[in-house]
mmJSON file of the N, C-alpha and C atoms, coordinates in Angstrom:
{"data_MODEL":{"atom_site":{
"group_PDB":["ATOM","ATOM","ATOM","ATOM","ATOM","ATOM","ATOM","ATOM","ATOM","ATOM","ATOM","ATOM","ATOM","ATOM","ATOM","ATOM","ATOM","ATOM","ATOM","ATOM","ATOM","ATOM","ATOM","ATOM","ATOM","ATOM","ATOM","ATOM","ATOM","ATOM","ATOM","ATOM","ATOM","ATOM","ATOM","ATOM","ATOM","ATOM","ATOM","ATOM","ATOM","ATOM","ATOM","ATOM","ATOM","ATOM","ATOM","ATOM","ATOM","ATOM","ATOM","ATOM","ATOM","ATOM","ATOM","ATOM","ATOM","ATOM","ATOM","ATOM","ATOM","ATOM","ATOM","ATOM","ATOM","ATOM","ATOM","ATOM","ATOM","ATOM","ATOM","ATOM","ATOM","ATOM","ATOM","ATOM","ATOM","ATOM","ATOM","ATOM","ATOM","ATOM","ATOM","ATOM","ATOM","ATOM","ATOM","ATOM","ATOM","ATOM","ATOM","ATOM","ATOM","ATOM","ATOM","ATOM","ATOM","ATOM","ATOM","ATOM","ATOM","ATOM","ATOM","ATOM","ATOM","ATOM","ATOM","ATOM","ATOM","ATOM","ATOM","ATOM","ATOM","ATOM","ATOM","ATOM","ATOM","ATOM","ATOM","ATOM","ATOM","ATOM","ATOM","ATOM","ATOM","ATOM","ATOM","ATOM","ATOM","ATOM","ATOM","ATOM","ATOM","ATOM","ATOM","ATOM","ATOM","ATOM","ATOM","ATOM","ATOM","ATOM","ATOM","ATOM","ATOM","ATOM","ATOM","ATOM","ATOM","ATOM","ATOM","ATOM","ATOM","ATOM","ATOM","ATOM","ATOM","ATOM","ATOM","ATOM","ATOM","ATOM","ATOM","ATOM","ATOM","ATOM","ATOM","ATOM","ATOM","ATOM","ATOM","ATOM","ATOM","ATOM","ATOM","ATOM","ATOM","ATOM","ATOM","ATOM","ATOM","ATOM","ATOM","ATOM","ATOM","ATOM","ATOM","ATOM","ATOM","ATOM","ATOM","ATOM","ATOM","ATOM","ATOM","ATOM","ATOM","ATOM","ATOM","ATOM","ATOM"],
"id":[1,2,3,4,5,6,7,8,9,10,11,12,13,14,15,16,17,18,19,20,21,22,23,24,25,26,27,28,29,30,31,32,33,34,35,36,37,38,39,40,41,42,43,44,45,46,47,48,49,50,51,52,53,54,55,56,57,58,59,60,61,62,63,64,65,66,67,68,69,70,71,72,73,74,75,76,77,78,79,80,81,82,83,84,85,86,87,88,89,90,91,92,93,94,95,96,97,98,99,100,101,102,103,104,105,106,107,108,109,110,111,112,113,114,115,116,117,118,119,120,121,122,123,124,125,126,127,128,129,130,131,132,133,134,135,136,137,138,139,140,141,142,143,144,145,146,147,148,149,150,151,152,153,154,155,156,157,158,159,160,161,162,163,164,165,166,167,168,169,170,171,172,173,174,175,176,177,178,179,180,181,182,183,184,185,186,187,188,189,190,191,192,193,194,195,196,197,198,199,200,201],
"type_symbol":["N","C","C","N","C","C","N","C","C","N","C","C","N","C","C","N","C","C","N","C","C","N","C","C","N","C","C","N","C","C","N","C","C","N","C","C","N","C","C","N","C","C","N","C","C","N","C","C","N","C","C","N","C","C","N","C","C","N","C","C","N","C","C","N","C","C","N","C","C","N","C","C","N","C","C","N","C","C","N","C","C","N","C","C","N","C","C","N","C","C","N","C","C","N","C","C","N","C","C","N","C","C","N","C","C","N","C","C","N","C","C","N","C","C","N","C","C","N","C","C","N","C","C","N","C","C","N","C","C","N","C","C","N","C","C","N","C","C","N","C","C","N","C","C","N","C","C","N","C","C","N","C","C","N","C","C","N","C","C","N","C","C","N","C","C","N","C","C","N","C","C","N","C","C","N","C","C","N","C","C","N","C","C","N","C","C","N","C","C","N","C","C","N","C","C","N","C","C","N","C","C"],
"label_atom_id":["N","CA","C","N","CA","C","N","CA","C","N","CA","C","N","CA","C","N","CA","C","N","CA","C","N","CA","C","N","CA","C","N","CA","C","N","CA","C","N","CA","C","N","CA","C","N","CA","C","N","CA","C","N","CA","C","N","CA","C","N","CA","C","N","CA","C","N","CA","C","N","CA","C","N","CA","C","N","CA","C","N","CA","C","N","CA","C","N","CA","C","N","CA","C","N","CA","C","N","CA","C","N","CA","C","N","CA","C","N","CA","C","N","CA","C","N","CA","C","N","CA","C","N","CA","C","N","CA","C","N","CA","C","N","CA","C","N","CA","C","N","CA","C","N","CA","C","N","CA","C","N","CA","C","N","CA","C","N","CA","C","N","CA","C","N","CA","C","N","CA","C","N","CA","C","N","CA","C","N","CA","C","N","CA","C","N","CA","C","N","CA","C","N","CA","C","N","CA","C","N","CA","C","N","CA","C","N","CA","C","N","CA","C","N","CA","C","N","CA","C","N","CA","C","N","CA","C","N","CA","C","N","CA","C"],
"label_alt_id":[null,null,null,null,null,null,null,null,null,null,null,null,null,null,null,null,null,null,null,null,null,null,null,null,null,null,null,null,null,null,null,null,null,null,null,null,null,null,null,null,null,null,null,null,null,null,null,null,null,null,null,null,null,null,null,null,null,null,null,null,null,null,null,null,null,null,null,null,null,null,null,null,null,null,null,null,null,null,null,null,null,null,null,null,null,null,null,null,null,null,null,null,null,null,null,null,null,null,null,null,null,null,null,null,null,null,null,null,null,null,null,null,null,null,null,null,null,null,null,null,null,null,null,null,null,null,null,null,null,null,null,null,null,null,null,null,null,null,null,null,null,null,null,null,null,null,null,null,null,null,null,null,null,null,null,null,null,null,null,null,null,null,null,null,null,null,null,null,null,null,null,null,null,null,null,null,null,null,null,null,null,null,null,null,null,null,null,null,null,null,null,null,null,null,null,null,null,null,null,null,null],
"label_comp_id":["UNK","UNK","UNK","UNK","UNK","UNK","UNK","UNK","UNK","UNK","UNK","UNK","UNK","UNK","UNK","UNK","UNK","UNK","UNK","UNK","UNK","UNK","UNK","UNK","UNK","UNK","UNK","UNK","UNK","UNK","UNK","UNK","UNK","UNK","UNK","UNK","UNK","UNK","UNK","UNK","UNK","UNK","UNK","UNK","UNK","UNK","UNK","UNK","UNK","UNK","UNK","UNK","UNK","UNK","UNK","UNK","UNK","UNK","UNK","UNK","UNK","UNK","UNK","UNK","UNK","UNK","UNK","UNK","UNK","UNK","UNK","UNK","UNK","UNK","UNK","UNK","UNK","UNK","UNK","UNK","UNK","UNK","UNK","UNK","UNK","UNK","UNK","UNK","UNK","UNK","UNK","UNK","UNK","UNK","UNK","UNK","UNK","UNK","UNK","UNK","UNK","UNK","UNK","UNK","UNK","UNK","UNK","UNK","UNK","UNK","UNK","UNK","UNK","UNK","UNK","UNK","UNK","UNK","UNK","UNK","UNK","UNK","UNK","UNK","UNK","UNK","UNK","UNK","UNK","UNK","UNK","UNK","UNK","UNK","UNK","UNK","UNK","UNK","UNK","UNK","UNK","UNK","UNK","UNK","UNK","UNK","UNK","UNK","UNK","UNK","UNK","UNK","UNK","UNK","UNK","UNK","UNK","UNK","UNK","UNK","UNK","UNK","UNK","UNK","UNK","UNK","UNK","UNK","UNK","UNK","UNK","UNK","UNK","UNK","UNK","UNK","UNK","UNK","UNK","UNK","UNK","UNK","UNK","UNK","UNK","UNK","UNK","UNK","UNK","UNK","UNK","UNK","UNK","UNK","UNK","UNK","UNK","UNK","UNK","UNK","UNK"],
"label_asym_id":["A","A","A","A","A","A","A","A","A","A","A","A","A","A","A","A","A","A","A","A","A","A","A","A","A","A","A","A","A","A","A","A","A","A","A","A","A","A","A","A","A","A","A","A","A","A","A","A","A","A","A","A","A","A","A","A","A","A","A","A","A","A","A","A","A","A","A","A","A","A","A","A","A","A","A","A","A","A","A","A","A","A","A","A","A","A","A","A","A","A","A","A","A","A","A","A","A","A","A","A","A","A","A","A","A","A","A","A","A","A","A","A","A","A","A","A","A","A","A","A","A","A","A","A","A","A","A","A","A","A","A","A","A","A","A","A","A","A","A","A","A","A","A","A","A","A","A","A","A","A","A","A","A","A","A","A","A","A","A","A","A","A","A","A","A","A","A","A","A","A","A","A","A","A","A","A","A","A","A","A","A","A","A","A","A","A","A","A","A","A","A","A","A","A","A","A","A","A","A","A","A"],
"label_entity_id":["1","1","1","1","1","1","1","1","1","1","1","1","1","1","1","1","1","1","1","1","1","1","1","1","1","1","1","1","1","1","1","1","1","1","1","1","1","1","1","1","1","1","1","1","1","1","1","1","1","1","1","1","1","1","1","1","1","1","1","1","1","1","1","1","1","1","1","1","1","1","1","1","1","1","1","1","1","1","1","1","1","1","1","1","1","1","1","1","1","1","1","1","1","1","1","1","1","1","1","1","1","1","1","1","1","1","1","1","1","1","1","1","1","1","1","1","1","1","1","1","1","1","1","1","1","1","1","1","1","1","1","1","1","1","1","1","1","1","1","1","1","1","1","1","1","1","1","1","1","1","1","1","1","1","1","1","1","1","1","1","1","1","1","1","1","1","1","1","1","1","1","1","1","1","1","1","1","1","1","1","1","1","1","1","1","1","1","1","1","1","1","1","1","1","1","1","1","1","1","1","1"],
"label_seq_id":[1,1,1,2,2,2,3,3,3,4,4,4,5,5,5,6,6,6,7,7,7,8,8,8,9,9,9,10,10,10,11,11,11,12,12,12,13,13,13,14,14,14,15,15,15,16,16,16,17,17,17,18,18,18,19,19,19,20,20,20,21,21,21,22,22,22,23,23,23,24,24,24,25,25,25,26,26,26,27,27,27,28,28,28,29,29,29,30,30,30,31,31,31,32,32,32,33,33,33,34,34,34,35,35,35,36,36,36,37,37,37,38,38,38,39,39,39,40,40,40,41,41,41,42,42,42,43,43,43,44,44,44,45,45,45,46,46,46,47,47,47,48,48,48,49,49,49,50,50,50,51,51,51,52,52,52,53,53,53,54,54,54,55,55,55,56,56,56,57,57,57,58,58,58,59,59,59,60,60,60,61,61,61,62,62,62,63,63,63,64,64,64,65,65,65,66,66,66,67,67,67],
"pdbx_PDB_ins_code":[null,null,null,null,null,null,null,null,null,null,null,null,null,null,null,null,null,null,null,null,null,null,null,null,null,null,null,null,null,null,null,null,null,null,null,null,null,null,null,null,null,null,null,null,null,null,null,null,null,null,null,null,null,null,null,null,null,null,null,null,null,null,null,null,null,null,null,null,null,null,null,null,null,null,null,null,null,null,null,null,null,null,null,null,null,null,null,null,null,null,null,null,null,null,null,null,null,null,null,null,null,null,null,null,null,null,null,null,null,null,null,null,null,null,null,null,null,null,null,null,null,null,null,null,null,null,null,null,null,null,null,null,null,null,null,null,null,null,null,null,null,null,null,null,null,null,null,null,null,null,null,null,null,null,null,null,null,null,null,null,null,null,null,null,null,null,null,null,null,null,null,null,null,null,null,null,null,null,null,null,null,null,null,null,null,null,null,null,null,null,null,null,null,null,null,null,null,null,null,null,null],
"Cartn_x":[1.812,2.719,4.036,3.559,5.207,6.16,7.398,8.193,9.412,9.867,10.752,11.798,13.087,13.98,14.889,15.551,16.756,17.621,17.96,19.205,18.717,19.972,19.502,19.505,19.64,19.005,17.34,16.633,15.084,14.881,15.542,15.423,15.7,16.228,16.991,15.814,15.37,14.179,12.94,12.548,11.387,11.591,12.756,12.56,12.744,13.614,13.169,11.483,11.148,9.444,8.943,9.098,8.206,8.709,10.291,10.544,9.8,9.65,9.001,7.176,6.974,5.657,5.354,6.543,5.892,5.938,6.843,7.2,6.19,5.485,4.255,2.966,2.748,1.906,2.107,3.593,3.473,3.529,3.878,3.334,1.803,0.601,-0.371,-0.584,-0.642,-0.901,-0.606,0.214,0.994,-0.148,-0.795,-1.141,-2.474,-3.032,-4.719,-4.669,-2.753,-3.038,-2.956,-2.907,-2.889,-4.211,-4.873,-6.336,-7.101,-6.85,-7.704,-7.195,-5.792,-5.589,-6.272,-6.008,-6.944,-8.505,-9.067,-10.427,-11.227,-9.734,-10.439,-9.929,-9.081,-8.837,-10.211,-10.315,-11.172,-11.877,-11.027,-11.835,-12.373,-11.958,-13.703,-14.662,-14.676,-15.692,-16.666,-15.913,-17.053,-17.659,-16.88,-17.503,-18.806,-18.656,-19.66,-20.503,-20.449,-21.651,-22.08,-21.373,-22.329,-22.868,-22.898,-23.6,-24.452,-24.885,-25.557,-26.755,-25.965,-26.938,-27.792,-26.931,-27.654,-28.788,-28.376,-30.128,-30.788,-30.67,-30.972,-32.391,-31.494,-32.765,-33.086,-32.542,-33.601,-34.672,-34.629,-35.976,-36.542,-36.613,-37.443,-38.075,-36.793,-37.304,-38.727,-38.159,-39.882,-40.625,-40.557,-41.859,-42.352,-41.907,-42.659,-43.29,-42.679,-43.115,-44.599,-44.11,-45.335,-46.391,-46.436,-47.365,-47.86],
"Cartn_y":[18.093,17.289,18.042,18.986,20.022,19.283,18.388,17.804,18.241,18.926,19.674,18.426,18.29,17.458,17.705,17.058,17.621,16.86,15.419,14.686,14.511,14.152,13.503,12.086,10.95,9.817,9.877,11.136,10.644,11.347,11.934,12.282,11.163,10.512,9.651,8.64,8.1,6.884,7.624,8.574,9.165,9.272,9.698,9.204,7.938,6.771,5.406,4.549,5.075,5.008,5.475,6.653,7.407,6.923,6.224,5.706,4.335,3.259,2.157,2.168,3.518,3.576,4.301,4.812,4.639,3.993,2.686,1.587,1.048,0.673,-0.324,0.628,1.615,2.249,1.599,1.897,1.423,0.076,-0.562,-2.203,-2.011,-1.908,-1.648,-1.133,0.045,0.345,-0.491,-1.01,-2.205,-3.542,-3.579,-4.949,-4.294,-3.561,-2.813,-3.035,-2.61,-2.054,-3.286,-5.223,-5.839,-6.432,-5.953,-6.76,-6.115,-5.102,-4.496,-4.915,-5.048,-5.885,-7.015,-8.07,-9.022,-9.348,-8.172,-7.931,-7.155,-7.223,-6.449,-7.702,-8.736,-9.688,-10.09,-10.587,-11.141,-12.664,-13.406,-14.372,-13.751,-12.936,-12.565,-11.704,-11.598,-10.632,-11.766,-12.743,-14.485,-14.578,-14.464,-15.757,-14.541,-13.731,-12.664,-12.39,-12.617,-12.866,-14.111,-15.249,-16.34,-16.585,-16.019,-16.011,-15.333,-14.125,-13.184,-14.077,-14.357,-15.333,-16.648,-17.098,-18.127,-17.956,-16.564,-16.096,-15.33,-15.05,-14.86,-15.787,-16.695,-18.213,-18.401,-19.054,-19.66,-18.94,-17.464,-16.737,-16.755,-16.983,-17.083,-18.469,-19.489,-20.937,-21.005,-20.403,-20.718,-19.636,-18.516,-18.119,-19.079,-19.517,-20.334,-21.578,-22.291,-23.454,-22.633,-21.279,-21.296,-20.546,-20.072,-20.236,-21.795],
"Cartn_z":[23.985,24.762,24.891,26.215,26.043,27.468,27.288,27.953,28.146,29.645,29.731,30.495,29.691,30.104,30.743,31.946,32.367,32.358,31.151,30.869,29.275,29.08,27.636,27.477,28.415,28.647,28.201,29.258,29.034,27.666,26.905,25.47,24.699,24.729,23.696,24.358,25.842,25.84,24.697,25.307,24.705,23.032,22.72,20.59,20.518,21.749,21.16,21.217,22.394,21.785,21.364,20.75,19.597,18.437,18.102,17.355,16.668,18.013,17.873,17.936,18.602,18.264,16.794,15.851,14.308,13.83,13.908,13.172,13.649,14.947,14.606,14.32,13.715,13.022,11.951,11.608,9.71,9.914,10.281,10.213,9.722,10.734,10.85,9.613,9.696,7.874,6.672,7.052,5.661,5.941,6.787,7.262,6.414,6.893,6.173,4.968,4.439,2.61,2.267,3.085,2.109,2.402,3.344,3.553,2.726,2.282,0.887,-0.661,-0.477,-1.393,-2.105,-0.782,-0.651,-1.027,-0.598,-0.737,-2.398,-2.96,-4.396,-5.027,-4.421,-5.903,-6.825,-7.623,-8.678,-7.944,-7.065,-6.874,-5.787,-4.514,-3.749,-4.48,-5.33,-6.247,-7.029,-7.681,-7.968,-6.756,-6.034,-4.61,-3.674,-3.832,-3.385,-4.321,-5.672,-6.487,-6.283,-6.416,-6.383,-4.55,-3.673,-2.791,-3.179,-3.504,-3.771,-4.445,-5.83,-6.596,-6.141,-5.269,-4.545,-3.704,-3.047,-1.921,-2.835,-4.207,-5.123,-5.767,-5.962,-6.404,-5.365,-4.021,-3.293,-2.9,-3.501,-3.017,-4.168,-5.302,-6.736,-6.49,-6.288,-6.119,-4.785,-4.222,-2.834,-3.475,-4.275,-4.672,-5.617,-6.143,-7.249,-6.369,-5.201,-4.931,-3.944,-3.082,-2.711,-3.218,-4.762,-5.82,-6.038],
"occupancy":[1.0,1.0,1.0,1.0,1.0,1.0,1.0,1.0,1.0,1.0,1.0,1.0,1.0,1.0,1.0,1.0,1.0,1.0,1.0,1.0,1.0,1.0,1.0,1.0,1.0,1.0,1.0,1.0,1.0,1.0,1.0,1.0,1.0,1.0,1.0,1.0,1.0,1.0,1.0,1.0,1.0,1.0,1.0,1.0,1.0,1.0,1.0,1.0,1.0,1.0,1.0,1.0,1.0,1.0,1.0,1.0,1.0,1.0,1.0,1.0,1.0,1.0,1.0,1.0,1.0,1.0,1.0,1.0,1.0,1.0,1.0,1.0,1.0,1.0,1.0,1.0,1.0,1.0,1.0,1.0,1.0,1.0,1.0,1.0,1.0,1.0,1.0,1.0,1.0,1.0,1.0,1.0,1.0,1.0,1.0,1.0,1.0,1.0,1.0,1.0,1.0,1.0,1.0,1.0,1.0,1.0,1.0,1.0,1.0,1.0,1.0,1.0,1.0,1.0,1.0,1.0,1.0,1.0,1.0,1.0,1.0,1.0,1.0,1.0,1.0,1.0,1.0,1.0,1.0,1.0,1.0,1.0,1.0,1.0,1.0,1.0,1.0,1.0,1.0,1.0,1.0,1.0,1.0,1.0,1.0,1.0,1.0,1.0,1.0,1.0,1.0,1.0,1.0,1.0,1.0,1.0,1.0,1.0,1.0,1.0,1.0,1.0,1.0,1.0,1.0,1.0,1.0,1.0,1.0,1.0,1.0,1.0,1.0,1.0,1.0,1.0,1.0,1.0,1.0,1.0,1.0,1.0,1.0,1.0,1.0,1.0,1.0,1.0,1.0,1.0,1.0,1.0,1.0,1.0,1.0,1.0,1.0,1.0,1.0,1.0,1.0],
"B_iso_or_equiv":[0.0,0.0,0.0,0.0,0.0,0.0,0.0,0.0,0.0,0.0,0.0,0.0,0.0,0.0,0.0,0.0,0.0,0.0,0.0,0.0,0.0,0.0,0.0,0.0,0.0,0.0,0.0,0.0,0.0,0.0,0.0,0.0,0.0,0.0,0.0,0.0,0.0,0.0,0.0,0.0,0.0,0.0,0.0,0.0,0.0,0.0,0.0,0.0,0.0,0.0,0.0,0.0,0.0,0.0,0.0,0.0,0.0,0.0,0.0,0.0,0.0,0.0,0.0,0.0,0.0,0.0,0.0,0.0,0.0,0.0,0.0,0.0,0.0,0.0,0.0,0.0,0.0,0.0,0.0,0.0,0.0,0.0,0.0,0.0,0.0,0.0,0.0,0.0,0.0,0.0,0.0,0.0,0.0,0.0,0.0,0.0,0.0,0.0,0.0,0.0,0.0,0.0,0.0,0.0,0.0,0.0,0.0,0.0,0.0,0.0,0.0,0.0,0.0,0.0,0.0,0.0,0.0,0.0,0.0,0.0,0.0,0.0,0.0,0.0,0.0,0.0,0.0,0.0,0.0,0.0,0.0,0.0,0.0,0.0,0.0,0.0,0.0,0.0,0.0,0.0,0.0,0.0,0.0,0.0,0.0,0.0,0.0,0.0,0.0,0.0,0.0,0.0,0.0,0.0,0.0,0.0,0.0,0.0,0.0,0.0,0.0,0.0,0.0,0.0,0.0,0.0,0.0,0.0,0.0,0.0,0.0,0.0,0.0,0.0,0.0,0.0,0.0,0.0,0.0,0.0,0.0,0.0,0.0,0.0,0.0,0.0,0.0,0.0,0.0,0.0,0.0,0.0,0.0,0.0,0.0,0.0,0.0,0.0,0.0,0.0,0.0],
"pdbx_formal_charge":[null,null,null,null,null,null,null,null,null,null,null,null,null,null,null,null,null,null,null,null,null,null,null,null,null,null,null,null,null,null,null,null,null,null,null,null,null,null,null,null,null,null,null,null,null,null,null,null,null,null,null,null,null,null,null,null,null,null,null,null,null,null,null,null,null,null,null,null,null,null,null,null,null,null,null,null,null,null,null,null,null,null,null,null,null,null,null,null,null,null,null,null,null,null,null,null,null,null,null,null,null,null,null,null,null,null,null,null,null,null,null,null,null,null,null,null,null,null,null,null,null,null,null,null,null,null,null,null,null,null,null,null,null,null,null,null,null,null,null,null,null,null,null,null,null,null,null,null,null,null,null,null,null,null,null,null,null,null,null,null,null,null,null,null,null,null,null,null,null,null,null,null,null,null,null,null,null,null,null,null,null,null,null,null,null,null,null,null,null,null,null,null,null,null,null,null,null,null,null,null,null],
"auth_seq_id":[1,1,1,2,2,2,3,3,3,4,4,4,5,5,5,6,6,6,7,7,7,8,8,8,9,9,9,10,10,10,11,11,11,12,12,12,13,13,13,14,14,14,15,15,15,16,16,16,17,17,17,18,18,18,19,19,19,20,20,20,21,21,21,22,22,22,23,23,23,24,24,24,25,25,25,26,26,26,27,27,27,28,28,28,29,29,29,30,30,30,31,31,31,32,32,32,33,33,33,34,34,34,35,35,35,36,36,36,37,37,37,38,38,38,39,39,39,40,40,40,41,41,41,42,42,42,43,43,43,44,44,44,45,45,45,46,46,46,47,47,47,48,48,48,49,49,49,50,50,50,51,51,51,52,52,52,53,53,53,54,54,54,55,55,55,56,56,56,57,57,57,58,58,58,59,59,59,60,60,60,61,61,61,62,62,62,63,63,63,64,64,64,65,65,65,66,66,66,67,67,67],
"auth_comp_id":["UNK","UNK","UNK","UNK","UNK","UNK","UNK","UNK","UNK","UNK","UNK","UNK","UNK","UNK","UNK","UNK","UNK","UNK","UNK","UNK","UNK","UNK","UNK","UNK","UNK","UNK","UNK","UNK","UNK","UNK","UNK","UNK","UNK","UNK","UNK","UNK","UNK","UNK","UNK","UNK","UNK","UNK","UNK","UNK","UNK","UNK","UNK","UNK","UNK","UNK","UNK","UNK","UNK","UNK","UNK","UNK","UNK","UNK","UNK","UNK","UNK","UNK","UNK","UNK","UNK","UNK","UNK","UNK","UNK","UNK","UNK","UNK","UNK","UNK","UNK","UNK","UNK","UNK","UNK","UNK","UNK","UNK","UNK","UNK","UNK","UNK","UNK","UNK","UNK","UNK","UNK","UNK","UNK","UNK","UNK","UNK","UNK","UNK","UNK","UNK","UNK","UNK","UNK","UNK","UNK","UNK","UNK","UNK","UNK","UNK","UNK","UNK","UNK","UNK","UNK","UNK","UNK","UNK","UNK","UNK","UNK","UNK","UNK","UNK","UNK","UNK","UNK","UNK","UNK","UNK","UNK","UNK","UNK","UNK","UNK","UNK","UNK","UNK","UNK","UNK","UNK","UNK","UNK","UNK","UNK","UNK","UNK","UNK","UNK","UNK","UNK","UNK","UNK","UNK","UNK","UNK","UNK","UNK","UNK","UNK","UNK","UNK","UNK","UNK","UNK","UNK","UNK","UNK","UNK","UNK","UNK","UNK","UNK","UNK","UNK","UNK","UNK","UNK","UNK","UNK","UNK","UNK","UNK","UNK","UNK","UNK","UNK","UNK","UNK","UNK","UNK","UNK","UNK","UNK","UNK","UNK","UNK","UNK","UNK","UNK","UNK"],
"auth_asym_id":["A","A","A","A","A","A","A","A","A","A","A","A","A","A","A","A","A","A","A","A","A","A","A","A","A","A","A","A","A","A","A","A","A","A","A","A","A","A","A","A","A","A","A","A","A","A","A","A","A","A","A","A","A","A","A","A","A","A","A","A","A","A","A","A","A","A","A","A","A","A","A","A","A","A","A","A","A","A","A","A","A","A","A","A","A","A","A","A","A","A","A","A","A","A","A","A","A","A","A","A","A","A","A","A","A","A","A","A","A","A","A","A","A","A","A","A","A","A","A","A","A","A","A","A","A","A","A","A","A","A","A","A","A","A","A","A","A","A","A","A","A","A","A","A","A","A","A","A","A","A","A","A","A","A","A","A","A","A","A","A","A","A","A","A","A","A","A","A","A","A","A","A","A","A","A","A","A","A","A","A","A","A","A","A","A","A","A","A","A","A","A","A","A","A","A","A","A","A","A","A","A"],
"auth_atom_id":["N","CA","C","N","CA","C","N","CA","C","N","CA","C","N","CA","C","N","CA","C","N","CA","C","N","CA","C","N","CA","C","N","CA","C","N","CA","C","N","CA","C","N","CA","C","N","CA","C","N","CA","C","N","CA","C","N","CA","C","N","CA","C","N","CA","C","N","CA","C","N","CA","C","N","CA","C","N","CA","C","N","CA","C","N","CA","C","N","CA","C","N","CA","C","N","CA","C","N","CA","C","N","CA","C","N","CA","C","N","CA","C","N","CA","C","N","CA","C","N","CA","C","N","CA","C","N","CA","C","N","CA","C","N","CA","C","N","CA","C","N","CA","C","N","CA","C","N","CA","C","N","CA","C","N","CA","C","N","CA","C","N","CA","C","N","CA","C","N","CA","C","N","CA","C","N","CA","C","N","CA","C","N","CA","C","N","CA","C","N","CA","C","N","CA","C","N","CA","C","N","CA","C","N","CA","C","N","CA","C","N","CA","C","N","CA","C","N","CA","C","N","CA","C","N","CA","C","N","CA","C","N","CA","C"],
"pdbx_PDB_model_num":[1,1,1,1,1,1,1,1,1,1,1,1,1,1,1,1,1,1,1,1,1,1,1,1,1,1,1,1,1,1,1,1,1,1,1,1,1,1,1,1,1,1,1,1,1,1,1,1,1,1,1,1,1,1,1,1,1,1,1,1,1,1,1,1,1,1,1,1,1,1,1,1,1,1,1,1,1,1,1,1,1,1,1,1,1,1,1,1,1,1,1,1,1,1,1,1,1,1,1,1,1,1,1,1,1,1,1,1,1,1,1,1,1,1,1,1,1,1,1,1,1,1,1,1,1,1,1,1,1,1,1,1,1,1,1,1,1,1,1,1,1,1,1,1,1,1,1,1,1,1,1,1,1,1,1,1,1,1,1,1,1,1,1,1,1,1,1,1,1,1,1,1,1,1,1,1,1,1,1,1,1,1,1,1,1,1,1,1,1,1,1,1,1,1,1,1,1,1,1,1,1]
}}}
């Protein structure tokens, strides 16, 4: 991206959107690092075992009933 300028108006627009286009990068990134956050707490780690466990039995439970 080679941009040859001839004021410094379109310099100064062009670093204020490259400015505001890093700040909503790092938003974005901050938003990811807390949905992983989120996703390692201790209670979705129960609650994804006891689903687990649940299609767990109901497939032991119908083998046995259709034994």
């Amino acid at each position: 991206m080679t941009n040859t300028y001839k004021d410094l108006e379109s310099i100064d627009k062009d670093l204020k959107v490259l400015n505001l286009e890093r700040q909503i990068a790092w938003e974005e990134i901050k938003a990811v690092k807390e949905e992983y956050k989120e996703d390692f707490r201790p209670y979705n780690w129960i609650q994804t075992a006891v689903k687990v466990a649940s299609k767990f039995g109901t497939m032991v439970l119908l083998k046995k009933i259709i034994k």
